[in-house]
N, C-alpha and C positions, 0 to 999 in steps of 0.2 A: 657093611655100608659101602666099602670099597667095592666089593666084589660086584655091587649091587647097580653101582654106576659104570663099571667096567662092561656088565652083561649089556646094558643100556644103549652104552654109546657103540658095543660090537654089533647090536640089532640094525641100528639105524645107517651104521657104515655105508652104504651103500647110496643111501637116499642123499649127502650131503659131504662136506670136508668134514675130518674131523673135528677140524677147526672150528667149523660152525656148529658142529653137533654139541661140541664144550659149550661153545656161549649159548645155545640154546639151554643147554641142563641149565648151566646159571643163570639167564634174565628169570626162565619158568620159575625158579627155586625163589627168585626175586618175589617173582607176582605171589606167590603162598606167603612168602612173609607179609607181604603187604596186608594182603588177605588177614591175616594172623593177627597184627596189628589194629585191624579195622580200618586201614589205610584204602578204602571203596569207596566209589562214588559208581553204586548198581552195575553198568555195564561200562562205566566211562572211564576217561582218563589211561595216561599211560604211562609204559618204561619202556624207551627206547634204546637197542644196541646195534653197535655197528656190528655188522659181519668181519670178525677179523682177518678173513683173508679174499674179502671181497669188498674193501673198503665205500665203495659207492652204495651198497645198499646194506638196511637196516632190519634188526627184526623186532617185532609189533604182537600185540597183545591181537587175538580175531575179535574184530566188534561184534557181540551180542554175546560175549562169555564172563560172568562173572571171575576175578581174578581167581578163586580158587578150581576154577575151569580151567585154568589154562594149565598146557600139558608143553616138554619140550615141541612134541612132535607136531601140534596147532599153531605155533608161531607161524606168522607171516614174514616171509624176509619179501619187503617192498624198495621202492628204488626214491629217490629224492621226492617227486610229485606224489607217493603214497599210494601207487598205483604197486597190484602183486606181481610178483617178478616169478617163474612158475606156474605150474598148477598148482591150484589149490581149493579148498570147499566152500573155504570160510572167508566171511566179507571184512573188510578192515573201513577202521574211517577216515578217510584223509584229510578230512578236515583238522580233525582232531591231530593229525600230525604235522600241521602248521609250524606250529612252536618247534615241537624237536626236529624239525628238517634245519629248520633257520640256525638252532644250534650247533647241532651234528655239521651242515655246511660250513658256519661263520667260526669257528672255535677248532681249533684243529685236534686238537685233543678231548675232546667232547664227545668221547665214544659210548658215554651211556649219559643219557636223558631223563630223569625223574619228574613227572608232574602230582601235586594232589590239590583236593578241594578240602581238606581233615575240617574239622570246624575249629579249632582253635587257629590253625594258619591262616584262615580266612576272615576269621574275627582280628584278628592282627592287621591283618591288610585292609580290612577295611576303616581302621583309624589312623587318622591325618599323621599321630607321633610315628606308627609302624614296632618296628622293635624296637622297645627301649631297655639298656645296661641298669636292668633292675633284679636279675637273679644271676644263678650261677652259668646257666647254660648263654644266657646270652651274653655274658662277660667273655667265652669262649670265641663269640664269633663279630667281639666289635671292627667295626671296620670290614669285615669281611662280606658283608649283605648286602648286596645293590637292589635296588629298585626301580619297575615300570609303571610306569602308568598306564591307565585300563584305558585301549582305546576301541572296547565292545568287545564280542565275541570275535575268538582270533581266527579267522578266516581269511583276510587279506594277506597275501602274502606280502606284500610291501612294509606290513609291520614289522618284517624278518630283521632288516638292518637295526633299525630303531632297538628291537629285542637285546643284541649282540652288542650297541654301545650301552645300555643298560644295564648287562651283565658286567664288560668291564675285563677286571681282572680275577672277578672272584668267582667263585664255583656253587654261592645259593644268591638265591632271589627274589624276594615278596613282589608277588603280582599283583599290586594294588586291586582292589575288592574285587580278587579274583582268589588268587593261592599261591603254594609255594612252588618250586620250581629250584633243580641241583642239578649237575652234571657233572662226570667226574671223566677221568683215565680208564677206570674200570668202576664195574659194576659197584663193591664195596665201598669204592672214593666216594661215587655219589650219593651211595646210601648213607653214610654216615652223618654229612653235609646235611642232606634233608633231615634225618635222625635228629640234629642236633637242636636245627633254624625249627623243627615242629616242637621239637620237646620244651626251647622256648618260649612257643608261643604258648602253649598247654599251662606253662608256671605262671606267666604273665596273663593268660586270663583269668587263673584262677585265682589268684595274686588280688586280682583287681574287682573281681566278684565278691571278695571279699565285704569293700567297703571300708578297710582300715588304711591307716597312714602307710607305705611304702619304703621302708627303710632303705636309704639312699645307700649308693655303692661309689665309692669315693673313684673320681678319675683314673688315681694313683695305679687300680686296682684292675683296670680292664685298658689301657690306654699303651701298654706294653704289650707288643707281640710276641714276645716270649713266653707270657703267661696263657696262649691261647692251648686248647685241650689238645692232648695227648690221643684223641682219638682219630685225630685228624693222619696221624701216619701211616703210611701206606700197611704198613705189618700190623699194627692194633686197624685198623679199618678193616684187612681182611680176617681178621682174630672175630671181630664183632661180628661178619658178615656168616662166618663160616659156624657158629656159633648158636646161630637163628637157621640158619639153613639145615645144622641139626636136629634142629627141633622140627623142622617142618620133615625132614626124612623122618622123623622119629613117628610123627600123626601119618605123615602117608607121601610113601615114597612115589608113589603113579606119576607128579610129577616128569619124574625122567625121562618117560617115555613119549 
């Protein structure tokens, strides 16, 4: 598998930094998990990362690729406005990179972007409570989840500011009857974050589809930031990341390239 990324990143040498050639193998490696997941919405939605050593611009999924489409070497790296920085074949949506511009710009550390539509984070978002400290996963992330309010499809960039006091201090975010939304350091920070706020939401509607009584989780038990998950650390975040990434080299490496 080493070898495998080693030949990968020696092909492409030429076309880009190394530097960027890395975070491409990783965000692509991203999008198959997601893909893997079921983390889709057809051609939509994205994961954005900065270029590490071209910090003004970002690279982007090509609009009209289904996530298991995407390959390192089809990323788009675009510039703030979402426009492709390059040649390139493939069209991207800038609409659609609204949100993670406003991000990546307003948050200085917000070098990767995660949005989804899952249905369970959406079904979350669309009621008035949002998440509530009713299972284990969201015990993990009291206090940590901010929230916006929907103000239509996000197109405006004006909304960008608005986004960034919303977000706050924290690194997830229910988009009111929209979806979730994570941003991390690196790719795995963010994942995890989203990993956590959807697994959430998954418990709690199923939780609630039920139709039985809810057995309450005492303050005591989620109100200390001490007790929040262990996955949240940089080394178990990339443990979990690197993890899923094998699995997806393991179904198909093409990714890489």
């Amino acid at each position: 598998m080493t070898s495998t990324r080693t030949a990968s990143a020696a092909t492409h040498a030429a076309d880009c930094s190394a530097a960027e050639w890395t975070a491409r193998v990783e965000l692509a490696a991203c999008y198959r998990v997601f893909a893997q997941m079921g983390w889709t919405e057809l051609i939509f939605n994205h994961i954005t990362l900065r270029v590490p050593d071209d910090p003004a611009h970002f690279l982007i999924n090509p609009f009209g690729l289904h996530y298991s489409e995407v390959r390192a070497s089809n990323l788009v790296k675009i510039d703030t406005a979402g426009n492709p920085v390059g040649p390139t074949r493939h069209r991207v949506n800038p609409a659609g990179f609204v949100i993670h511009a406003a991000i990546h710009q307003g948050i200085d550390d917000a070098h990767c972007v995660m949005h989804t539509h899952t249905t369970a984070g959406m079904a979350v978002a669309c009621t008035r409570a949002g998440l509530t400290m009713s299972n284990f996963y969201a015990v993990n992330l009291a206090n940590r989840v901010s929230y916006h309010d929907f103000e239509g499809v996000t197109t405006r960039l004006d909304e960008g500011p608005r986004l960034i006091r919303s977000f706050g201090n924290n690194k997830a975010m229910i988009l009111r009857s929209h979806g979730l939304i994570s941003h991390g350091s690196t790719v795995a920070e963010a994942f995890v974050w989203l990993w956590t706020l959807n697994r959430a939401c998954e418990i709690q509607l199923a939780t609630a589809s039920m139709g039985a009584e809810i057995l309450p989780i005492p303050a005591s038990a989620w109100q200390d930031p001490a007790r929040a998950g262990l996955q949240f650390s940089p080394q178990n975040a990339q443990a979990v990341f690197d993890a899923l990434r094998r699995a997806v080299d393991a179904a198909d490496p093409g990714y890489q390239y």
